[in-house]
C-alpha positions as semicolon CSV with decimal commas, in nm:
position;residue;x (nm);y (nm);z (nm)
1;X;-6,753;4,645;-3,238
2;X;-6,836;5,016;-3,272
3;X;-6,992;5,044;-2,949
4;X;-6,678;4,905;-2,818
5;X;-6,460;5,165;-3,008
6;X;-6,698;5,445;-2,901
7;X;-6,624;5,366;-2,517
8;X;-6,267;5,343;-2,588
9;X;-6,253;5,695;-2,722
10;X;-6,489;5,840;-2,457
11;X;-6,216;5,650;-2,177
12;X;-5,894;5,782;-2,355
13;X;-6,080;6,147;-2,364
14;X;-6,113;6,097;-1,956
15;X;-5,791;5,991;-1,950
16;X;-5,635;6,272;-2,131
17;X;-5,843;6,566;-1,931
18;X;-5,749;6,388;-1,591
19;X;-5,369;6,451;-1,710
20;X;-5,298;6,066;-1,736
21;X;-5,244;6,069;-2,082
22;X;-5,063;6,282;-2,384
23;X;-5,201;6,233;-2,759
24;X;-4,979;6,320;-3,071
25;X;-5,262;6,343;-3,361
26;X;-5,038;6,242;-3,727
27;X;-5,200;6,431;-3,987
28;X;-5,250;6,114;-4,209
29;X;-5,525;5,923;-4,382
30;X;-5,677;5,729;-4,224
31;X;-5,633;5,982;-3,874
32;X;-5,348;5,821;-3,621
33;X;-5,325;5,937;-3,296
34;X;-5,031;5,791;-3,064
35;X;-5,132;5,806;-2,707
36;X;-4,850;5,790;-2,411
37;X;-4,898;5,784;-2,000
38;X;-4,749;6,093;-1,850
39;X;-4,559;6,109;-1,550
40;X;-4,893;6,097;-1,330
41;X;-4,991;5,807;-1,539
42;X;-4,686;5,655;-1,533
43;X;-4,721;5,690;-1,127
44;X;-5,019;5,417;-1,086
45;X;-4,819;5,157;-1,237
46;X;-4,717;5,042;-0,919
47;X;-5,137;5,051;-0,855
48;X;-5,233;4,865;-1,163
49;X;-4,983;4,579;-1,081
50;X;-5,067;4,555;-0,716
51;X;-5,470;4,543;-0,854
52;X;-5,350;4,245;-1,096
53;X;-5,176;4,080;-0,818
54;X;-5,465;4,060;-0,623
55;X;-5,689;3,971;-0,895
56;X;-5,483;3,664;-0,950
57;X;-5,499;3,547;-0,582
């Protein structure tokens, strides 16, 4: 399990320097951080649901 969560924060760091994704940090205990696509993100939608389709044919 903390491998797994490792990888996730190394992805959402690529994610947020490749301008796919915003991060509001909540200075609370224990640390939240919200994360939300941005309007490039937001753009490969249409990508991620034509991937799905195919992966379900």
């Amino acid at each position: 399990m903390q491998q797994f969560i490792k990888q996730c924060i190394i992805d959402m760091k690529v994610l947020y320097k490749d301008g796919l994704i915003t991060g509001t940090v909540y200075p609370v205990v224990p640390p939240k951080t919200e994360y939300n696509l941005t309007e490039l993100g937001k753009s490969f939608i249409p990508v991620f649901n034509a991937m799905c389709e195919w992966g379900r044919d």
